[in-house]
C-alpha positions as CSV (number, residue, x, y, z in Angstrom):
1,X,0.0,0.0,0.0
2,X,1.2,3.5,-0.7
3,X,0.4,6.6,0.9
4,X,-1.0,8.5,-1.6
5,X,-4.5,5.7,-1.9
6,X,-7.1,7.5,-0.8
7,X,-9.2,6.1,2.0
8,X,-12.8,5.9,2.1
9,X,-13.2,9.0,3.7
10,X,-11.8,10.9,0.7
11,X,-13.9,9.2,-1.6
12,X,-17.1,9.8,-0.1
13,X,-15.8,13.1,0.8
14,X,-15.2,13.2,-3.0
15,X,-18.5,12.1,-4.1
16,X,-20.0,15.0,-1.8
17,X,-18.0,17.8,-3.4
18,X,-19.5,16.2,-7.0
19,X,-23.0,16.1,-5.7
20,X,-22.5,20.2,-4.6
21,X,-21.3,21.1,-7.9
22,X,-24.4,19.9,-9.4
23,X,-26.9,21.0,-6.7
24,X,-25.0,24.5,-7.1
25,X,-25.7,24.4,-11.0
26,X,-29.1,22.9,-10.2
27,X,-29.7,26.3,-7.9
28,X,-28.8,28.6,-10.9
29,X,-31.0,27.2,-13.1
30,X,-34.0,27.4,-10.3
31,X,-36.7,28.8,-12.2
32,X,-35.6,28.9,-16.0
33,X,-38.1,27.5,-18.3
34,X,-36.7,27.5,-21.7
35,X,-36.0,24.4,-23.9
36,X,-32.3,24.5,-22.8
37,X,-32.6,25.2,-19.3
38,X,-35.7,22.1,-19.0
39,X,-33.2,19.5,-20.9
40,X,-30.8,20.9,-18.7
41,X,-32.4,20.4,-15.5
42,X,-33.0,16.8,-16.1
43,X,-29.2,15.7,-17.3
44,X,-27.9,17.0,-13.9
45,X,-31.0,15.7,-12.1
46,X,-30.7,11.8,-13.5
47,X,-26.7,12.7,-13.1
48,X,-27.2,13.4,-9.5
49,X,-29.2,10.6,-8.8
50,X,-27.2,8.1,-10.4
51,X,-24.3,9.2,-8.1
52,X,-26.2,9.3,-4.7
53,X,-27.5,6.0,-5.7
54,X,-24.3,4.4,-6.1
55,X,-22.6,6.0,-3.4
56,X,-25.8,5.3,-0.8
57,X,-25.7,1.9,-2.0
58,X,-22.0,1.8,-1.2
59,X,-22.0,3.0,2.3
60,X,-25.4,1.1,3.0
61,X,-23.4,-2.4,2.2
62,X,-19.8,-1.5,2.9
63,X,-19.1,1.5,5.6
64,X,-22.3,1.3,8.1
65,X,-22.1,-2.3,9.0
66,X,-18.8,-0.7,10.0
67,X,-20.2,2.2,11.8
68,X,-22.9,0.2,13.2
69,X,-20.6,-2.4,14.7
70,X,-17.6,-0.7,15.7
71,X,-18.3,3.3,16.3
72,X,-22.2,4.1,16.6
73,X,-25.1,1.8,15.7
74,X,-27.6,4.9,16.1
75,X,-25.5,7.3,13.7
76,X,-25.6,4.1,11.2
77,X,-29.1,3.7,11.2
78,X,-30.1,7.9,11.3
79,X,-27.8,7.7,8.0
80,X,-30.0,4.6,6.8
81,X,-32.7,6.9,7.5
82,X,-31.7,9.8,5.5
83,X,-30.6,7.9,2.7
84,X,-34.2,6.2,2.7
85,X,-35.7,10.1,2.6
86,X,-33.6,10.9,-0.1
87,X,-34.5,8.1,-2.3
88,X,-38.3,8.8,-2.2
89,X,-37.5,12.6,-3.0
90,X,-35.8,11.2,-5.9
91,X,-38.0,8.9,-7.0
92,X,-40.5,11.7,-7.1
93,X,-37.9,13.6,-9.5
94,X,-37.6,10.5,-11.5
95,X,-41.2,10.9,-12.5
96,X,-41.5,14.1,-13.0
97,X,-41.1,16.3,-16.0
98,X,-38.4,19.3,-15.9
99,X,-40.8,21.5,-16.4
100,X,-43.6,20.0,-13.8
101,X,-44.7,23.5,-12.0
102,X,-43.4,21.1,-8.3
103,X,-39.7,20.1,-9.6
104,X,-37.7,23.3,-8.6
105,X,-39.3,22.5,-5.7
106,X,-38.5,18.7,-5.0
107,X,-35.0,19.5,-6.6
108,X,-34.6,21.9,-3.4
109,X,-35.7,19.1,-1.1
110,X,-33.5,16.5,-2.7
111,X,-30.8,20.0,-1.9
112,X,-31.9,20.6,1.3
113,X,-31.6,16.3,2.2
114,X,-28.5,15.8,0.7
115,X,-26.5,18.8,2.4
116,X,-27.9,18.1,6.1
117,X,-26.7,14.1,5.4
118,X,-23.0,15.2,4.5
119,X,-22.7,17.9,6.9
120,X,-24.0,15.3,9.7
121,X,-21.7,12.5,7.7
122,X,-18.7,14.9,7.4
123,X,-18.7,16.7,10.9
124,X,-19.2,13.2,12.9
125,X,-19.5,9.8,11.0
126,X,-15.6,10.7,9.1
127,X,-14.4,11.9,11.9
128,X,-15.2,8.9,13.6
129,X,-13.9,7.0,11.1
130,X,-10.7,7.7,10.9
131,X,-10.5,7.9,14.9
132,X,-11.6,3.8,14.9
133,X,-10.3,2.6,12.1
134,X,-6.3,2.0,10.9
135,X,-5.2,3.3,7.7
136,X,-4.9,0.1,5.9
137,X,-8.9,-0.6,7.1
138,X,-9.8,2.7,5.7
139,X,-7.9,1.9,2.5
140,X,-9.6,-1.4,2.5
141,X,-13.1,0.2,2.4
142,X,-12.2,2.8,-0.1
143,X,-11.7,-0.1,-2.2
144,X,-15.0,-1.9,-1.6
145,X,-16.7,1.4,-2.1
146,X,-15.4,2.1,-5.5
147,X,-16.3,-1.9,-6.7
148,X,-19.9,-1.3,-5.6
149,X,-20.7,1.5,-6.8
150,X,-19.5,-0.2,-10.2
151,X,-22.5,-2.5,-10.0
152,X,-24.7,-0.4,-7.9
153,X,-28.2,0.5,-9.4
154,X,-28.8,3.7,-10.9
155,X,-31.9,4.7,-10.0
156,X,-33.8,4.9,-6.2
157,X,-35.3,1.6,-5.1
158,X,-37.0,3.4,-2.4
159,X,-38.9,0.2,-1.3
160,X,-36.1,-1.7,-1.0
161,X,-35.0,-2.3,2.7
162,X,-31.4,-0.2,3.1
163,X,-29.9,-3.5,5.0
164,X,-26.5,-4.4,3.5
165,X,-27.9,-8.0,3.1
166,X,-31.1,-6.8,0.9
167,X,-29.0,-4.3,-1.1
168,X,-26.1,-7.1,-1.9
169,X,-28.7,-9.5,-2.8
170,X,-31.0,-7.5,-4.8
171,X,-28.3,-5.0,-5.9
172,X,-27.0,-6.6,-9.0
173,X,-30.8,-7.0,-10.4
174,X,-32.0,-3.9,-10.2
175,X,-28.5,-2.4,-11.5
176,X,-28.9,-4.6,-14.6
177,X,-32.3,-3.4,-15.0
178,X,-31.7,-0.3,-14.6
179,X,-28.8,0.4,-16.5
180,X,-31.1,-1.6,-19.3
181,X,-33.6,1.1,-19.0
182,X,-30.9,3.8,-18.9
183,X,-29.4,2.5,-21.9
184,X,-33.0,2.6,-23.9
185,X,-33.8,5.9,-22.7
186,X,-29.8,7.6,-22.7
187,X,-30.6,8.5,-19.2
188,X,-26.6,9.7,-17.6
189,X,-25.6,10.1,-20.9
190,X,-25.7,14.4,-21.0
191,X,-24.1,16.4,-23.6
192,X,-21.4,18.1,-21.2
């Protein structure tokens, strides 16, 4: 192992900075109505939740076992929690038409969810991390991380249970089906 892998605290930590830059792009585009702005709108939304899909997924059946067994079982599960709020906000989204009269609104929420999760994840749960675990364990679970969210769905599965046992089980399904659907429609495919 060399020093400069990054452990799983960087790459969530990554993964969060990525979400902001889209929610901050989101913001700007609050309100705009024209063709652009609507096509827009949805790219980053489906890009967005493709991401927080993959990485939920990948803390769900990799880091809070972790946290539940060897730091805080309630922080674990309030994450679980979160994460499960999230996913019905964006399920909603995933329904919905840019230019719905509600989706500025639920693209707020979906904001508004997200932040409060990584400034409780970043200001405790890391922190926490990297106080339990040894380097080489953090490394360890950066790698885990970075395979699931390779085979992680793409899209919330808000009624599926966020148990790591559920999600490794049912996981490779719905990503197949999901990345089937994706592929039809060119879903996470935006013109950047």
């Amino acid at each position: 192992m060399t020093e400069t892998q990054r452990d799983v605290v960087d790459v969530l930590t990554a993964d969060h900075r990525e979400f902001d830059r889209i929610f901050t792009e989101l913001e700007a585009l609050r309100g705009q109505t024209g063709p652009d702005a609507l096509t827009r709108k949805r790219e980053l939304v489906d890009e967005v939740t493709i991401g927080l899909v993959k990485h939920s997924v990948a803390e769900e059946t990799q880091v809070y076992p972790r946290v539940e067994k060897q730091v805080d079982k309630e922080e674990a599960e309030h994450s679980k929690e979160e994460h499960a709020e999230a996913e019905e906000t964006m399920k909603r989204l995933e329904r919905m038409d840019a230019g719905d009269p509600e989706f500025d609104g639920a693209v707020a929420e979906l904001i508004r969810e997200i932040r409060h999760h990584v400034e409780h994840e970043e200001s405790r749960m890391f922190i926490e991390l990297r106080a339990t675990f040894t380097r080489e364990q953090l490394v360890e679970m950066a790698d885990k991380v970075e395979s699931i969210k390779k085979i992680a769905p793409t899209r919330a599965h808000p009624m599926t249970p966020n148990e790591p046992g559920v999600r490794l089980a049912v996981g490779p399904v719905a990503s197949l089906l999901d990345h089937l659907r994706d592929a039809v429609s060119g879903r996470g495919r935006s013109s950047d």
